[in-house]
C-alpha positions in Angstrom: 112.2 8.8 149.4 115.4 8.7 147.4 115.2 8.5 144.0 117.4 6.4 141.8 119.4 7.8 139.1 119.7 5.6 135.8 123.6 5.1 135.2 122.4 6.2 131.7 121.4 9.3 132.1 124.0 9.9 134.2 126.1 9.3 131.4 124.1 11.5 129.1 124.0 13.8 131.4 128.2 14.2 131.8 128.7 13.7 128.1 126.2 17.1 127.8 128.2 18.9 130.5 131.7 17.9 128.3 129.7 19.4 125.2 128.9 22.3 127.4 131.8 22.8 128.7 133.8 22.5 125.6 131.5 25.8 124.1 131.8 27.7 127.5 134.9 27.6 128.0 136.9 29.2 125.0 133.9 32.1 125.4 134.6 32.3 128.7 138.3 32.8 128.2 137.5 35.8 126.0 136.0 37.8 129.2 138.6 36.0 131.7 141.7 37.6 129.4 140.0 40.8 129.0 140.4 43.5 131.7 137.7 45.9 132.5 139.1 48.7 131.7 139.7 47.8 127.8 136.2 46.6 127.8 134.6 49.5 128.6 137.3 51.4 126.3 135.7 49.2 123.6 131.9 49.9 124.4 133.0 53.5 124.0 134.8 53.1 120.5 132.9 54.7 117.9 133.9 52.3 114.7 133.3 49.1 117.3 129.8 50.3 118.0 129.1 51.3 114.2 130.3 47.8 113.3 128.2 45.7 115.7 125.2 48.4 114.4 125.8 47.4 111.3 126.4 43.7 111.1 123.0 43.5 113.5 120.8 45.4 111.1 122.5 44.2 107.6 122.1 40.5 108.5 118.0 41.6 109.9 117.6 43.6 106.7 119.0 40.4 104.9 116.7 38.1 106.9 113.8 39.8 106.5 113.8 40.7 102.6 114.7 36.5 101.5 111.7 35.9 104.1 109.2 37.1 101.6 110.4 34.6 98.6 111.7 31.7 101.4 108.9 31.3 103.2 106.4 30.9 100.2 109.3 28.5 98.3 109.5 26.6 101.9 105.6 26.0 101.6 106.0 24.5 98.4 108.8 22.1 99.1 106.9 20.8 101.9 103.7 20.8 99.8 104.4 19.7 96.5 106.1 17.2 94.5 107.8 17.9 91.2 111.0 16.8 89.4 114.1 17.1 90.6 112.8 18.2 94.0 115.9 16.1 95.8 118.3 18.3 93.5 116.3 21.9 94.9 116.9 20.3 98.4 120.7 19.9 97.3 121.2 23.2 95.9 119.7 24.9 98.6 122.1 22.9 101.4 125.0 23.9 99.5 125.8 27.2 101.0 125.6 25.6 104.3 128.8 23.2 102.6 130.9 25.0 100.2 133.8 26.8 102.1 132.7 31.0 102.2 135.5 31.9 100.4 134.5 30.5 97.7 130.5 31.8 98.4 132.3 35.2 98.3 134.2 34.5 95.4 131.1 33.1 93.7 129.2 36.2 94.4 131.6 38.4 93.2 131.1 36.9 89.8 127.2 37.9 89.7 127.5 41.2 91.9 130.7 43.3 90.2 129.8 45.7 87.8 131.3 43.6 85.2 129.0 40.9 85.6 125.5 40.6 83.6 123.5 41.1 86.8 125.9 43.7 88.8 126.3 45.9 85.8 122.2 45.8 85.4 122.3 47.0 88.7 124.5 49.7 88.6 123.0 51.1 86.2 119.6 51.6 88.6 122.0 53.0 91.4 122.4 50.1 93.1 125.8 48.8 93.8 127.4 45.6 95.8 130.9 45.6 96.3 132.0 47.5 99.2 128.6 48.5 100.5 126.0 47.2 102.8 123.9 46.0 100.0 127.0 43.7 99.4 127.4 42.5 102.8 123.4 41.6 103.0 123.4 39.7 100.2 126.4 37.8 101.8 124.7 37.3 104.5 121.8 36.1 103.1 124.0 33.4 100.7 125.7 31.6 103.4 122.1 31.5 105.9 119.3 31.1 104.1 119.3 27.2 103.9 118.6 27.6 107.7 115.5 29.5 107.2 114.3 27.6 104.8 114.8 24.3 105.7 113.3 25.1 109.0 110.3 26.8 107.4 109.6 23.8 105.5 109.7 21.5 108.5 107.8 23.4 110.0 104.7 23.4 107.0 105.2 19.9 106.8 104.0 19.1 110.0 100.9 21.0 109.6 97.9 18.4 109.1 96.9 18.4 105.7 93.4 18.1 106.4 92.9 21.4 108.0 94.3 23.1 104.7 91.9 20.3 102.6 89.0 21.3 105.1 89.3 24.8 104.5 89.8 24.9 100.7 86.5 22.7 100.8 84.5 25.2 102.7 85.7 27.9 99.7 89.3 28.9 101.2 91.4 29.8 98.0 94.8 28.5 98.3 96.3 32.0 99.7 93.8 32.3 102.2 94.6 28.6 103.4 98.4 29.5 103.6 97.7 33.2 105.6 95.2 31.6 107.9 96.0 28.1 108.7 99.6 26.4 107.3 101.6 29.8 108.7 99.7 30.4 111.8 99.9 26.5 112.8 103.6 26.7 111.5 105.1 30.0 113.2 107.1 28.6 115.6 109.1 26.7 112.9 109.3 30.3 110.7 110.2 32.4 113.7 113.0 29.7 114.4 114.2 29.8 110.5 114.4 33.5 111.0 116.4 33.6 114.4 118.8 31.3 113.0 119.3 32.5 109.3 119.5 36.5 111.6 122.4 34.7 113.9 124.3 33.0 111.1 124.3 36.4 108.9 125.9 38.1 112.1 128.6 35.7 112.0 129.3 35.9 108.4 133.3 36.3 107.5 134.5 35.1 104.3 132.2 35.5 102.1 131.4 39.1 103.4 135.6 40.5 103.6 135.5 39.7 99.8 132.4 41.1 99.0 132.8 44.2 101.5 135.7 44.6 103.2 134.7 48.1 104.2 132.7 49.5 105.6 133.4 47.1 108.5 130.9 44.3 110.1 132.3 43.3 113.3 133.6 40.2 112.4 135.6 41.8 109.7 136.9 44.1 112.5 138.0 41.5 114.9 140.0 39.9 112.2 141.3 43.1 111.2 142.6 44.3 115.1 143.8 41.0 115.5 145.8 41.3 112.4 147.3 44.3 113.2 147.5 44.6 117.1 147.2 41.2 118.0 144.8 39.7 121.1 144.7 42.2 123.3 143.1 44.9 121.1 140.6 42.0 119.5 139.7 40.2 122.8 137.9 43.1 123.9 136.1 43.2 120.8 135.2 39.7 120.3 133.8 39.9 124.3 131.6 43.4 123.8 130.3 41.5 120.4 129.6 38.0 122.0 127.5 40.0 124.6 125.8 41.9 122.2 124.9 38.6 119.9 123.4 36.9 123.4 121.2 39.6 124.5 119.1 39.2 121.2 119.9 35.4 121.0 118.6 34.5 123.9 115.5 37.5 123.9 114.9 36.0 120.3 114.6 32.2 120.9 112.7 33.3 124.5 109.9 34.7 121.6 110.2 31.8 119.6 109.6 29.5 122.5 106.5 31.0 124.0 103.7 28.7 124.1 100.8 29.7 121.7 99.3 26.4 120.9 96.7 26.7 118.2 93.8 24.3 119.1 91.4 23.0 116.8 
């Protein structure tokens, strides 16, 4: 028996494959124009392998050390109602908005060592500009909205009842958020994570103003491209897009498991 295609999802379905094929192919053109030779040339170069190194664990160590405040504060947003709440939401979309330029040129104001906070700092040993504590907290500017607003989508779908049933069998309000609202709510948090981890590695402008060296990857594309041209950043941009897919795709496989919690 044949079955009948509706001519609208047919059309979905070829508007999705333009989408697709408008992401695919510019990637794809990356590995087409690269030969093999200068790919594995750049797999084998020392300061392309420190970079990626370094971009991936800056923007984890970013990701995970705003997780411990975010994922509280996201609780709370999708909890509680104070003042001004729509002007939190606000501020917290606006690093998702303002040009990173400007983020960078924002956070140089707070993180130099003539600034209030930067010269605090410095005095305890820890400095921002040009180090990797600079290009975290980059990082962590221009992608923690995505954790967060994810986190808190995630809380608010968790039926308040279970956390009221809870607190009236003696649960203190800690034990309700370890035990119920995160474990119901994971998926959401793990998603927040993968995404605010992604965006990090993707960081440029705020990060070349904050820390031009030592050298994320992005900043090294940008620099090869600036001063050899295509052919010595293609290769790269394509060792760095495979890189960025492995843990993409071995992330969001984690994130997707099915681990329903039943009640």
């Amino acid at each position: 028996m044949t079955r009948r295609i509706e001519p609208c999802y047919l059309i979905f379905s070829l508007l999705g494959g333009v989408v697709l094929l408008f992401i695919v192919a510019p990637l794809a053109g990356i590995f087409i124009n690269t030969s093999a030779a200068g790919f594995f040339e750049t797999m084998r170069d020392s300061e392309v392998t420190g970079s990626i190194w370094l971009t991936l664990f800056a923007s984890m160590g970013a990701t995970v050390i705003c997780a411990a405040a975010s994922i509280p504060f996201s609780y709370i947003l999708a909890r509680k109602d104070f003042p001004f709440k729509g002007v939190v939401n606000g501020i917290i979309d606006l690093p998702i908005v303002i040009p990173h330029s400007a983020a960078g040129i924002a956070l140089l104001g707070v993180l130099s060592g003539g600034s209030l906070f930067g010269g605090a700092m410095e005095k305890v040993g820890i400095k921002f500009i040009g180090t990797n504590a600079g290009i975290m907290a980059a990082m962590a500017f221009v992608s923690i909205p995505f954790l967060i607003n994810s986190a808190r989508d995630g809380f608010a779908a968790v039926p308040e009842e279970l956390e009221k049933a809870a607190m009236n069998l003696g649960a203190g309000p800690l034990r309700v958020f370890l035990t119920i609202s995160l474990p119901i709510a994971w998926r959401s948090v793990l998603s927040g994570l993968v995404l605010m981890w992604a965006r990090g590695m993707s960081e440029f402008g705020a990060v070349i103003i904050i820390a031009y060296h030592p050298m994320i990857t992005p900043v090294l594309i940008y620099e090869r491209f600036g001063a050899f041209g295509l052919k010595y950043a293609r290769p790269v941009s394509a060792v760095f897009l495979i890189v960025c897919f492995i843990f993409f795709v071995l992330l969001r496989t984690i994130a997707g498991r099915k681990d329903y919690v039943k009640s």
